[in-house]
N, C-alpha and C positions, 0 to 999 in steps of 0.2 A: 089634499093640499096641492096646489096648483105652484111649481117654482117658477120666479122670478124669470126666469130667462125665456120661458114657454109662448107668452104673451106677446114678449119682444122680437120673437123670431131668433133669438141668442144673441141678441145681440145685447152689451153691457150697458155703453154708456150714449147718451144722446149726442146726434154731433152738432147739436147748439150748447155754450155753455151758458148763456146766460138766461135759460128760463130757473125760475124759481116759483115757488110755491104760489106769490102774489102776481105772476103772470097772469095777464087779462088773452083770453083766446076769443077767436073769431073767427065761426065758421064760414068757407065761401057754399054760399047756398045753389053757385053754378056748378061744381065740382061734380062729376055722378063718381056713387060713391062702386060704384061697380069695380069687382077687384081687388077690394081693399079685403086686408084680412079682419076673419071679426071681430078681434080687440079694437082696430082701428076704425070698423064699421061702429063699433060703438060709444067709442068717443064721439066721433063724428055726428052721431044719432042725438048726443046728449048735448051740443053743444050747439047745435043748429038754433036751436028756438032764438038763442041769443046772447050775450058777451057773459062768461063763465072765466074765474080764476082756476089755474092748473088746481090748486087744492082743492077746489070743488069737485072738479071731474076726477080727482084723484080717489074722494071720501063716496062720492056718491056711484061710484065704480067699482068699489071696495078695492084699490089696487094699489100698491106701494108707488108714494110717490116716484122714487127710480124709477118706475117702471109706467109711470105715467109719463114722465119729462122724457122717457126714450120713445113712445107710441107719439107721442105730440110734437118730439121735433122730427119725425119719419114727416108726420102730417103737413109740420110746415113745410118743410124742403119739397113737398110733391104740390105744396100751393091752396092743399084742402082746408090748410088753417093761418090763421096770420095771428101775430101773437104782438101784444105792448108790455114794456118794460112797467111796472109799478112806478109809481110819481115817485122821483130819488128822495132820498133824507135830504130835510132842510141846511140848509148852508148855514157855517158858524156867522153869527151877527159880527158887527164891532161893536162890542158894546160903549166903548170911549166914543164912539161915533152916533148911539144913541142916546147916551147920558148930555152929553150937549146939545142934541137937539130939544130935550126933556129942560133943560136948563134953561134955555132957549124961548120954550113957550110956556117959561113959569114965568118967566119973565115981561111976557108978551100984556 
């Protein structure tokens, strides 16, 4: 068993806080990956092909998500990866603002 911290280089926590599991990543395919340590070599490997969620590279890495969102935000901050926020929850309606439009074109 390989601990959590070994991966990260010891380090604990990512210093982005807002990747989350529905984090879309993208690899830059100009980056050489020369240097990189090999957990980070192999994120990198697995994500090149093309746009991959953290919990992808998490599962098919076999690696705790922690400890993927600390290997992937080393990666952004050095440039090797660029990361999108998941599309937000949708925004409360009005719904008195929809029910008269509905009224509206019952009426129409």
């Amino acid at each position: 068993m390989v601990r959590p911290y070994t991966p990260t280089g010891g380090r604990a926590a990512p210093t982005r806080r807002t990747l989350d599991l529905a984090t879309l990543l993208i690899a830059d395919p100009d980056k050489p990956l020369a240097g990189l340590d090999a957990h980070s070599h192999r994120v990198m490997q697995h994500c090149l092909p093309g746009v991959l969620a953290l919990a992808e590279v998490s599962a098919d890495l076999q690696l705790p998500a922690a400890v993927t969102k600390v290997l992937v935000a080393s990666l952004c901050d050095s440039g090797h990866l660029y990361h999108r926020d998941p599309i937000p929850a949708a925004q409360q309606r009005d719904t008195h603002l929809l029910e008269r439009i509905l009224d509206a074109l019952h009426n129409l």
